[in-house]
C-alpha positions in Angstrom: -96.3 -14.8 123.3 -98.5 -14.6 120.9 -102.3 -16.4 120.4 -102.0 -16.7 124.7 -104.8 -15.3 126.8 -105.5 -15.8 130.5 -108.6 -18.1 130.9 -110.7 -15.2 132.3 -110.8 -13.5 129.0 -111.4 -17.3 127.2 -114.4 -17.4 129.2 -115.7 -13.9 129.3 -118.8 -14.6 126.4 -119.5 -17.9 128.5 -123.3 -18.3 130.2 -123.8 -18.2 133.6 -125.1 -21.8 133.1 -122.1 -22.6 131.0 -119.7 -21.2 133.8 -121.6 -23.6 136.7 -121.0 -26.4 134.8 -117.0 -25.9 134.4 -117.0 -24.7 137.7 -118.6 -28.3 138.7 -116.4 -30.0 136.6 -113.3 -28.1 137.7 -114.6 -29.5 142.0 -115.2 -32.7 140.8 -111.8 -33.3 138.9 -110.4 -31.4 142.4 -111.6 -34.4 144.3 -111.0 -37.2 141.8 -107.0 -37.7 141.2 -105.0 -40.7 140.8 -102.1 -41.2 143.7 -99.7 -39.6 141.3 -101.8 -36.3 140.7 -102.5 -36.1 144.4 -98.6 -36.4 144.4 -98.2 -33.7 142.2 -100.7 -31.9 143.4 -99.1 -31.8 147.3 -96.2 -30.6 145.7 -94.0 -33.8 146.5 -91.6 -35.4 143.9 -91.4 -39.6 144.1 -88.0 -39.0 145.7 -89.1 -37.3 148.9 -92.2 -39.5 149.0 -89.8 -42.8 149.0 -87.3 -40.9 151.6 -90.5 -40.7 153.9 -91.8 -44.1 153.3 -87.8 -45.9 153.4 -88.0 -47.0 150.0 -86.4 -46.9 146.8 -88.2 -44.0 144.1 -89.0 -47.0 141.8 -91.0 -48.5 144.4 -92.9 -45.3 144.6 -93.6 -45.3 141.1 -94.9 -48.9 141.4 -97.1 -48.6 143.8 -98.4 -45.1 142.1 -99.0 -47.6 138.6 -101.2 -50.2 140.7 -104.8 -51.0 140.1 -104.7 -53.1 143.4 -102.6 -52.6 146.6 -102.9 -53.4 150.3 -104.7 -50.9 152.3 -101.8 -50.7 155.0 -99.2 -49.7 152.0 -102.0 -47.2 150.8 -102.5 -45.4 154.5 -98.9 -45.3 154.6 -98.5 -42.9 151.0 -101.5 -40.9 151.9 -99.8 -40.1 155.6 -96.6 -39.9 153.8 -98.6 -36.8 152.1 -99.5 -34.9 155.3 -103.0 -36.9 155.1 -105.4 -39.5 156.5 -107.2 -42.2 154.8 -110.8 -43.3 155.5 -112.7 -46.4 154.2 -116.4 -45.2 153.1 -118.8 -47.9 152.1 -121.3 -45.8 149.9 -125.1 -47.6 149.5 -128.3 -46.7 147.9 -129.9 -45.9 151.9 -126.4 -43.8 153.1 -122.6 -44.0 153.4 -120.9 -45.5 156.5 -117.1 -45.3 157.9 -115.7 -48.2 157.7 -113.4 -48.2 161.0 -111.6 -51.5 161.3 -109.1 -50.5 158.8 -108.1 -47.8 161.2 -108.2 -49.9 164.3 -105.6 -52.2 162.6 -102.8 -49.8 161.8 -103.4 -48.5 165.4 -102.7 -51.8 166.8 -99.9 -52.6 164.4 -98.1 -49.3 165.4 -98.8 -50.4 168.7 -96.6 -54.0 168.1 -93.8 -52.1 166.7 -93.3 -49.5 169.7 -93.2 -52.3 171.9 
């Protein structure tokens, strides 16, 4: 193909300074993704998500299109993923966990066994 060239060679000519900063950008938009990049990004179509979650695929796309869920049906995609979620209050003075979030699903999953 024509006009294509690997991204090495697009940024030969580039400053060091310039090459920080799209190397900064690149982490940060690494660790900022919407539920359906994450998705994406873990390799996982909606299909095999709602499989794991007993749900139908629409549902999955629903909750992927929400601005406001419930944290429970949140913990449950993420795990879904292969991952764990954690609440972090961030202030001006430090960041803390918060943990009761945790401690509910814990005792929830707890209910159901019995």
């Amino acid at each position: 193909m024509s006009g294509h060239r690997p991204f090495k060679e697009l940024t030969k000519g580039f400053s060091r300074e310039r090459k920080a900063r799209i190397t900064a950008s690149v982490s940060k938009l690494k660790t900022e993704m919407a539920l359906q990049e994450l998705r994406q990004a873990r390799e996982r179509s909606q299909e095999e998500l709602a499989r794991e979650l007993k749900v139908g695929q629409p549902a999955v796309a629903k909750l992927e299109r929400r601005t406001d869920m419930y944290v429970s049906n949140l913990r449950r995609y993420i795990e879904a993923l292969g991952g764990s979620l954690e609440i972090t209050a961030r202030f001006p003075e430090g960041s803390v966990n918060i943990v009761n979030f945790g401690e509910l699903a814990e005792t929830q999953s707890s209910r159901e066994k019995e």
